[in-house]
Biopython code that builds the backbone (N, CA, C, O; Angstrom):
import numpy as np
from Bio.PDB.StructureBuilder import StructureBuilder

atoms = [
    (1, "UNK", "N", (0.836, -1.180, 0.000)),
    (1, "UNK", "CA", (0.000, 0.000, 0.000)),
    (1, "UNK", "C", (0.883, 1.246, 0.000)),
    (1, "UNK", "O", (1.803, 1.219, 0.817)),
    (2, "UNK", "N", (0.786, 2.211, -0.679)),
    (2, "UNK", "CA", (1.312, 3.530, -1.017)),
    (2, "UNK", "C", (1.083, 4.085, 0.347)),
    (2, "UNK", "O", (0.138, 3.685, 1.027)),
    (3, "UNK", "N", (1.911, 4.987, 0.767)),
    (3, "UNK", "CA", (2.118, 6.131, 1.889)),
    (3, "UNK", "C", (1.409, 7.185, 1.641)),
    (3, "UNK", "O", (1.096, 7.958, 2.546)),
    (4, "UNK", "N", (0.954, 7.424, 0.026)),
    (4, "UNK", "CA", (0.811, 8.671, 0.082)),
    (4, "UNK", "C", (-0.962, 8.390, -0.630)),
    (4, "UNK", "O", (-1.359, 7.539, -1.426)),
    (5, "UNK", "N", (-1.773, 9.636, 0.153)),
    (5, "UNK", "CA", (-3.155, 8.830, -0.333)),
    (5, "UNK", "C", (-3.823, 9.329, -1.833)),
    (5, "UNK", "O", (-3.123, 10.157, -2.417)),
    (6, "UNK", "N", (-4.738, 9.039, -2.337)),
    (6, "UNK", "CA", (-5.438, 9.617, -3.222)),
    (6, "UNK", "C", (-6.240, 10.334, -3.357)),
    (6, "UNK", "O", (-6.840, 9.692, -2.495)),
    (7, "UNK", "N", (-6.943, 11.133, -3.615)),
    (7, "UNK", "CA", (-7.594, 12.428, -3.392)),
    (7, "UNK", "C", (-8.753, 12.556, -4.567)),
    (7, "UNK", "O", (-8.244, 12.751, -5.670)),
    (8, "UNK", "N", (-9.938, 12.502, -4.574)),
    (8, "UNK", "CA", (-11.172, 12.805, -5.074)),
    (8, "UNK", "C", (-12.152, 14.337, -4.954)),
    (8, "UNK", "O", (-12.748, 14.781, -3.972)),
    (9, "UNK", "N", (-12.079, 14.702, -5.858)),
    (9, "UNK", "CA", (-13.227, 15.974, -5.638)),
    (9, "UNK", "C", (-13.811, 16.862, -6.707)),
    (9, "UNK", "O", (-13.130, 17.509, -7.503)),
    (10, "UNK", "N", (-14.788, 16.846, -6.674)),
    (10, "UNK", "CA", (-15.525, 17.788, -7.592)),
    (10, "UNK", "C", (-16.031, 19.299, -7.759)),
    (10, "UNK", "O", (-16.758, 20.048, -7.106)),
    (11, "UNK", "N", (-15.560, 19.356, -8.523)),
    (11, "UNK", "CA", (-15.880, 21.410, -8.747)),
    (11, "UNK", "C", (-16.715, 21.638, -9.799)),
    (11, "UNK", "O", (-16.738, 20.875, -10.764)),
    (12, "UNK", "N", (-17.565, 22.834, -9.697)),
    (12, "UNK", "CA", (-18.726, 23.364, -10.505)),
    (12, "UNK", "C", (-18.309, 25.438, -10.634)),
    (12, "UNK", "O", (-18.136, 26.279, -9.752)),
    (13, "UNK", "N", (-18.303, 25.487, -11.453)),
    (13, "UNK", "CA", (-18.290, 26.772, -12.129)),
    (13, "UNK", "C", (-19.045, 27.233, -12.966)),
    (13, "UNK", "O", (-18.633, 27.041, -14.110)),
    (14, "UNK", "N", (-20.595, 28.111, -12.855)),
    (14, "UNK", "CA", (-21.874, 28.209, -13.775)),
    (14, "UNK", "C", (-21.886, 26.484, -14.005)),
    (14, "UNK", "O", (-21.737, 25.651, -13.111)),
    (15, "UNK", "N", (-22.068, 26.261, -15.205)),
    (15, "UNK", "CA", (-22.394, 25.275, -15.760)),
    (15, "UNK", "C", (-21.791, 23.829, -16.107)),
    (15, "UNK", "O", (-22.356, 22.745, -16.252)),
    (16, "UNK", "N", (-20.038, 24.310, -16.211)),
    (16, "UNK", "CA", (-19.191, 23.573, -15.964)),
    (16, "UNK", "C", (-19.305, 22.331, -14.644)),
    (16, "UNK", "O", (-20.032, 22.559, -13.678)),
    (17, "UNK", "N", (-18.615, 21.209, -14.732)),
    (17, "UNK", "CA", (-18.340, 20.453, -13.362)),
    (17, "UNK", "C", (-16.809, 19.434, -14.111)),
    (17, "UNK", "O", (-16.519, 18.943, -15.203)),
    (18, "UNK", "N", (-16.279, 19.528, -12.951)),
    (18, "UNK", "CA", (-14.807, 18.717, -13.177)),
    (18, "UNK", "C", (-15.072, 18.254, -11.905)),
    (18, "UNK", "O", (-15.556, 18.896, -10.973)),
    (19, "UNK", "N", (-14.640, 16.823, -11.932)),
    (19, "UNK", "CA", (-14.358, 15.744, -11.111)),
    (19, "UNK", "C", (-12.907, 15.213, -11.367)),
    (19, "UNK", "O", (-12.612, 14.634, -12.413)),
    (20, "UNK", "N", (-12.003, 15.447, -10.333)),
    (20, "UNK", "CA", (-10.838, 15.358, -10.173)),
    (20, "UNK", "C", (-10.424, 14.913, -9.049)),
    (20, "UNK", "O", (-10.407, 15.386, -7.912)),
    (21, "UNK", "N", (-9.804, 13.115, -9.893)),
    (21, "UNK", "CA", (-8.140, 12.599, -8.934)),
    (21, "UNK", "C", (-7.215, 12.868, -9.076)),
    (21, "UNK", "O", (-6.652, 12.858, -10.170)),
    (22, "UNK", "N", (-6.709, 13.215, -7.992)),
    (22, "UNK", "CA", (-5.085, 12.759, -7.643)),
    (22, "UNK", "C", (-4.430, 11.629, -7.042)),
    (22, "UNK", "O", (-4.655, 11.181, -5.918)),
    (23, "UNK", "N", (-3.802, 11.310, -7.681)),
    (23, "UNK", "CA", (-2.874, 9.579, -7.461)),
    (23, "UNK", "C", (-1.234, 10.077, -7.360)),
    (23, "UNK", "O", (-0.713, 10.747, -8.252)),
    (24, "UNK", "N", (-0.486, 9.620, -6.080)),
    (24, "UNK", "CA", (0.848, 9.864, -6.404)),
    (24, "UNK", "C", (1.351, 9.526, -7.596)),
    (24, "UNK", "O", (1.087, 8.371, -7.931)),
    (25, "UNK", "N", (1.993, 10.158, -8.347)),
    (25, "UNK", "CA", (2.938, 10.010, -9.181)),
    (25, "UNK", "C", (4.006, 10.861, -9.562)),
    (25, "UNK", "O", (4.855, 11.212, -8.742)),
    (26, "UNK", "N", (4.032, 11.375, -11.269)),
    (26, "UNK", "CA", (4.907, 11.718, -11.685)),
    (26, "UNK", "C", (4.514, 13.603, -12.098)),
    (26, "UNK", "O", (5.393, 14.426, -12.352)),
    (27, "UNK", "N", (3.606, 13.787, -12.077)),
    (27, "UNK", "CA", (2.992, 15.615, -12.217)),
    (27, "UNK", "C", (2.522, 15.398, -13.643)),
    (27, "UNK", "O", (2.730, 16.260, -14.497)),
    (28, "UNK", "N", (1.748, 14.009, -13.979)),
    (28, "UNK", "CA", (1.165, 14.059, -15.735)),
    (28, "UNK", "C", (-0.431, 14.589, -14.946)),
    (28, "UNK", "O", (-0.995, 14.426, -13.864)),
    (29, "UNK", "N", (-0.644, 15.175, -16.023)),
    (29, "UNK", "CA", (-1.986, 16.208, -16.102)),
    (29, "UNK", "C", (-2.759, 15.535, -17.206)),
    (29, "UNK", "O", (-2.313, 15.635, -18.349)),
    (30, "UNK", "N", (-4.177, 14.673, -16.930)),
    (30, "UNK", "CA", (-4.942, 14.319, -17.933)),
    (30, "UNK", "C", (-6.245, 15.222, -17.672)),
    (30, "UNK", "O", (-6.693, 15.700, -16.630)),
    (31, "UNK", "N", (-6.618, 15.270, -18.795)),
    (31, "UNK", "CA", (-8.049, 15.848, -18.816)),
    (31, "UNK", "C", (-8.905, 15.356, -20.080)),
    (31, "UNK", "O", (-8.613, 15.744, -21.212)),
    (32, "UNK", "N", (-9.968, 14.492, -19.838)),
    (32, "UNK", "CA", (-10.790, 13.585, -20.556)),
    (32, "UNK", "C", (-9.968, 13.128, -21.281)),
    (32, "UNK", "O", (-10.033, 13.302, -22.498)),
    (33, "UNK", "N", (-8.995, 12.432, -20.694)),
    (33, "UNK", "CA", (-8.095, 11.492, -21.672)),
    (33, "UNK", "C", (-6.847, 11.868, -22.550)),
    (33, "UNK", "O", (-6.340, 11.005, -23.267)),
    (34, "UNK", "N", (-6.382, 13.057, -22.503)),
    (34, "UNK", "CA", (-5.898, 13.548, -23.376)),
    (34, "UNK", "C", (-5.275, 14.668, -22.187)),
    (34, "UNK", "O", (-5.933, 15.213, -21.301)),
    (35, "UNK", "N", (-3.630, 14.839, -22.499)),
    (35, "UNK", "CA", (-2.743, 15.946, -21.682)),
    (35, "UNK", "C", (-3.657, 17.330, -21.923)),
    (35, "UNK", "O", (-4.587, 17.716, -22.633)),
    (36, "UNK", "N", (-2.718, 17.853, -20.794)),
    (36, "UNK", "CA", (-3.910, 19.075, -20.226)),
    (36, "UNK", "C", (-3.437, 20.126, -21.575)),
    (36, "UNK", "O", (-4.184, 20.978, -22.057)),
    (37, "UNK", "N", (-2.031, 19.840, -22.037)),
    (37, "UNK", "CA", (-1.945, 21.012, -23.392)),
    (37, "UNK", "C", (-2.679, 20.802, -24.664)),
    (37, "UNK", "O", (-2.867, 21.684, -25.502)),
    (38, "UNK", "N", (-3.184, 19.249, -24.772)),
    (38, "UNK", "CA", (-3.769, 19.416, -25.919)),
    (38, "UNK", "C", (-5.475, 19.761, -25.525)),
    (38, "UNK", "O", (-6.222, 20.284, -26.352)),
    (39, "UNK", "N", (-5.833, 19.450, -24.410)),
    (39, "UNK", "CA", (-6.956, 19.548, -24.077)),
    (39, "UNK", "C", (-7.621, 20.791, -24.286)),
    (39, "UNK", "O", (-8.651, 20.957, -24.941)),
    (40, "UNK", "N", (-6.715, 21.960, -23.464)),
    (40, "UNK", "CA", (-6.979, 23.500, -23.305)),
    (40, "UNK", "C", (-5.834, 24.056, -24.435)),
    (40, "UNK", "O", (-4.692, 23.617, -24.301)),
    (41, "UNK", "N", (-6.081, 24.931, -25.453)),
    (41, "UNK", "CA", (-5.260, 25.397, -26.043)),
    (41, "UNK", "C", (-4.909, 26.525, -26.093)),
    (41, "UNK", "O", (-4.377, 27.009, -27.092)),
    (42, "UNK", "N", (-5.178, 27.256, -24.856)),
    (42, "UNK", "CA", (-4.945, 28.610, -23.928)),
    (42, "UNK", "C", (-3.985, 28.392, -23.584)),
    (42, "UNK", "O", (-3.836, 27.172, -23.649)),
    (43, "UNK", "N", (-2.751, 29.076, -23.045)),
    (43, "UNK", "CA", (-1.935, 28.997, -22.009)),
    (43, "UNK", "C", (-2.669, 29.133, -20.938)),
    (43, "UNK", "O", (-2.812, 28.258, -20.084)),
    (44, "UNK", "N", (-3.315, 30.544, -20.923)),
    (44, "UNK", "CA", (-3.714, 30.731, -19.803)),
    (44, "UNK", "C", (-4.968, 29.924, -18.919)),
    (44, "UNK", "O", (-5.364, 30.155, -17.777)),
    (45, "UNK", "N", (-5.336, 29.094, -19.715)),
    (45, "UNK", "CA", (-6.194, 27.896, -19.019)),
    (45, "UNK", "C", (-5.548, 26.987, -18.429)),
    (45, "UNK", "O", (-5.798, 26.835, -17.233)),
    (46, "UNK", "N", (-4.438, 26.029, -19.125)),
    (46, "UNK", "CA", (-3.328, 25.027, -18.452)),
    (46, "UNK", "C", (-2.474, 25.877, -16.644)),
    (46, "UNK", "O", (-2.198, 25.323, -15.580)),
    (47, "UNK", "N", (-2.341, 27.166, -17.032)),
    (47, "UNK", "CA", (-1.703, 28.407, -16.130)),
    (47, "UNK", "C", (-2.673, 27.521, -15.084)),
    (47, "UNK", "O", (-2.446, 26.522, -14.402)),
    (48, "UNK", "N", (-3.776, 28.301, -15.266)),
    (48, "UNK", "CA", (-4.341, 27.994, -13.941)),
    (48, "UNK", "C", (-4.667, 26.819, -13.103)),
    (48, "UNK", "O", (-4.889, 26.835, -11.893)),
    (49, "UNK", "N", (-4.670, 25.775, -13.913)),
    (49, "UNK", "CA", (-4.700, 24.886, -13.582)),
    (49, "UNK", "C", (-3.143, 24.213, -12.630)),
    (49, "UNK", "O", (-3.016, 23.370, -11.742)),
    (50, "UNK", "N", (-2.230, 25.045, -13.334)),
    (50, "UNK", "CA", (-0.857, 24.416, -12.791)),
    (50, "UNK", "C", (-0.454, 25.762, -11.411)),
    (50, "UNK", "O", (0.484, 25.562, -10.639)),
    (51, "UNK", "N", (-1.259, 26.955, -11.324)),
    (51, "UNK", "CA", (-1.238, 27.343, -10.177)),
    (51, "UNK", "C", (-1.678, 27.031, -8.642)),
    (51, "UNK", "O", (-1.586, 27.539, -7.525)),
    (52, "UNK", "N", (-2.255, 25.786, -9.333)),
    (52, "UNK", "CA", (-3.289, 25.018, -7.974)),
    (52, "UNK", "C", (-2.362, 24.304, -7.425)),
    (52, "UNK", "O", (-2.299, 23.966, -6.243)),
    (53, "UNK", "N", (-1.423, 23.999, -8.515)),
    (53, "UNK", "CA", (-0.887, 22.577, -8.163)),
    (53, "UNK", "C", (0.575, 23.280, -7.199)),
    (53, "UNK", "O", (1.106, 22.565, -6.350)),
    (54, "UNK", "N", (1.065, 24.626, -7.445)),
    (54, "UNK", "CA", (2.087, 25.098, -7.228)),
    (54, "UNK", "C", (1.570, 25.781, -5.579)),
    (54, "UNK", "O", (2.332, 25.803, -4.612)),
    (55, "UNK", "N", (0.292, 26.242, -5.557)),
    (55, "UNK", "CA", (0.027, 27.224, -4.119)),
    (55, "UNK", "C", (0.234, 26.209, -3.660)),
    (55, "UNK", "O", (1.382, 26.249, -3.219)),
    (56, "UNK", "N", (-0.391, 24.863, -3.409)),
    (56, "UNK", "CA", (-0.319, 24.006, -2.245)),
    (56, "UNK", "C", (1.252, 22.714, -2.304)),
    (56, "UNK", "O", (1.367, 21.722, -1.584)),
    (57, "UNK", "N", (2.013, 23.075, -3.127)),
    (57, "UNK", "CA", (3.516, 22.843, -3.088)),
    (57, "UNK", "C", (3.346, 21.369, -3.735)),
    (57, "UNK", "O", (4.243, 20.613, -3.361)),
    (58, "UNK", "N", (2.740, 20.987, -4.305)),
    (58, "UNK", "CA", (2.289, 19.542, -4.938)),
    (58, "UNK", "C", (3.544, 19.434, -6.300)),
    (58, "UNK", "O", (4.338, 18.494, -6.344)),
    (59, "UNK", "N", (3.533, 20.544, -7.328)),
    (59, "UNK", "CA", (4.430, 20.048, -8.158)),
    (59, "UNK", "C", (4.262, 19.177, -8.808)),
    (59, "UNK", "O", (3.275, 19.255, -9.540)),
    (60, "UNK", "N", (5.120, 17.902, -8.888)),
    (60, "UNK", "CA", (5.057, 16.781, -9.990)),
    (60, "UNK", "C", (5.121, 15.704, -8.849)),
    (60, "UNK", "O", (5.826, 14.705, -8.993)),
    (61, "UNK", "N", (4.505, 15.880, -7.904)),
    (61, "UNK", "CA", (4.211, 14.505, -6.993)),
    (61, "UNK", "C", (2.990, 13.927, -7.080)),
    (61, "UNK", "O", (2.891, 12.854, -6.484)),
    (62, "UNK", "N", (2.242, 14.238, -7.522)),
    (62, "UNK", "CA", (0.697, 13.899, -7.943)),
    (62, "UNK", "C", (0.557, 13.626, -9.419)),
    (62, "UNK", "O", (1.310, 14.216, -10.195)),
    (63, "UNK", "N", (-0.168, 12.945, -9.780)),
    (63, "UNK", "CA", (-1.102, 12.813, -11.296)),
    (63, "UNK", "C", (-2.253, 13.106, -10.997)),
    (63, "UNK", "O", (-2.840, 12.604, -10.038)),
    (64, "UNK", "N", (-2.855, 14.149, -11.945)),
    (64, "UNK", "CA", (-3.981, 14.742, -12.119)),
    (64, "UNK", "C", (-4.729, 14.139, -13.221)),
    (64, "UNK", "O", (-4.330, 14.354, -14.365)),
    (65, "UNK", "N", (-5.942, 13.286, -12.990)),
    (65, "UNK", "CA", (-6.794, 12.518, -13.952)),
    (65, "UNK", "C", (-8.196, 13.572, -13.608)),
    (65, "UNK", "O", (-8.522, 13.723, -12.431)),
    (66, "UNK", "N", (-8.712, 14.034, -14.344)),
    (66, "UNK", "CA", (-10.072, 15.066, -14.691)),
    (66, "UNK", "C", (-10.878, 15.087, -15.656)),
    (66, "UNK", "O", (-10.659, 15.771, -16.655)),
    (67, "UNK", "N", (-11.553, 14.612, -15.565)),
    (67, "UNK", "CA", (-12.995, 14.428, -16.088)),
    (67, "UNK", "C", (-14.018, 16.039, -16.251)),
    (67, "UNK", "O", (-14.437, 16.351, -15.136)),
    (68, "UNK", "N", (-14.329, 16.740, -17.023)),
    (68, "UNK", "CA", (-14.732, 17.759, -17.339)),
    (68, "UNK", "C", (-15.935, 17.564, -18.174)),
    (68, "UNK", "O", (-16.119, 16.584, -18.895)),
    (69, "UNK", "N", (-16.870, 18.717, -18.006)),
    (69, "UNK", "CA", (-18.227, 18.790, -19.196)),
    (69, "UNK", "C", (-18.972, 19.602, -18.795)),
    (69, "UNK", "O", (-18.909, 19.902, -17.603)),
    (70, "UNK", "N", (-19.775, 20.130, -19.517)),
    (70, "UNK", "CA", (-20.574, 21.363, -19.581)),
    (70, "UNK", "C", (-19.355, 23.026, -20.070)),
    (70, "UNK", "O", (-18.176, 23.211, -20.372)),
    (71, "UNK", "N", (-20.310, 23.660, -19.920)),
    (71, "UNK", "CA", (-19.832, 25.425, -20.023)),
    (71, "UNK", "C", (-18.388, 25.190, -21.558)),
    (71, "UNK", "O", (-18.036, 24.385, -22.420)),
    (72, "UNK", "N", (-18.083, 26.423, -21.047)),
    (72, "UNK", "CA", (-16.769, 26.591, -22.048)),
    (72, "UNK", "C", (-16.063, 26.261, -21.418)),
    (72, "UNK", "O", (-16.275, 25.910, -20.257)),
    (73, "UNK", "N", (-14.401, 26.272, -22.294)),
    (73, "UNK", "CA", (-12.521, 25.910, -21.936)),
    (73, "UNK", "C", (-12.620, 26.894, -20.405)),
    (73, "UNK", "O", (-12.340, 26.459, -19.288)),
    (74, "UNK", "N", (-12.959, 27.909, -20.634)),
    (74, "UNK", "CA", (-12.770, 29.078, -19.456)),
    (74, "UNK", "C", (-13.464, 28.428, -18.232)),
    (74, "UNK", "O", (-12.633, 28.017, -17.422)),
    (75, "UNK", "N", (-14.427, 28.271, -17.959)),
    (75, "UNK", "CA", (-15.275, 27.546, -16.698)),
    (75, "UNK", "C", (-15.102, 26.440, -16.614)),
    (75, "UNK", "O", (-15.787, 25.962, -15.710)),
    (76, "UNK", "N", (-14.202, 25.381, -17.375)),
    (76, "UNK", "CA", (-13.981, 23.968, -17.235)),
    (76, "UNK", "C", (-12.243, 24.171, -16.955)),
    (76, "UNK", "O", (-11.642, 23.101, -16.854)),
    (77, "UNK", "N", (-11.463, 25.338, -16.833)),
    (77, "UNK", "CA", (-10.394, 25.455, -16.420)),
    (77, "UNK", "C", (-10.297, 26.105, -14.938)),
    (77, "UNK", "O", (-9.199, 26.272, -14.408)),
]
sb = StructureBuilder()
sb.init_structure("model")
sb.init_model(0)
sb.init_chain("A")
sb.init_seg("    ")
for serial, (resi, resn, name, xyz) in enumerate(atoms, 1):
    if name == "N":
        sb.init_residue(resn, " ", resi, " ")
    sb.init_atom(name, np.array(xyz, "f"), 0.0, 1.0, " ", f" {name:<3s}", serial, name[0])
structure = sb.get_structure()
């Protein structure tokens, strides 16, 4: 059994909802299957997403698997 645990949770923005794990690993970023750069083709959408990961000092110790739907790129980022 891993030391380090896994983490489940869901977010809603207007219309948007993302349901998002974290699993220790290596800092890969999926979103509906597909890396978070090809997913969002903003910088500034991937940005924010990788500011979450930086306030709470996480980095590349986690894998981010996210499931997204509804609204636009902007409210699903």
């Amino acid at each position: 059994m891993s030391s380090s645990p896994n983490y489940d949770a869901t977010g809603r923005r207007k219309t948007s909802t993302a349901r998002v794990r974290l699993v220790p690993g290596t800092g890969q970023r999926m979103v509906n299957g597909r890396p978070i750069q090809e997913y969002f083709a903003r910088p500034t959408h991937v940005t924010a997403v990788e500011e979450a990961f930086q306030a709470v000092n996480l980095g590349d110790s986690y894998d981010m698997i996210a499931r997204v739907s509804g609204g636009g790129m902007t409210g699903q980022a």
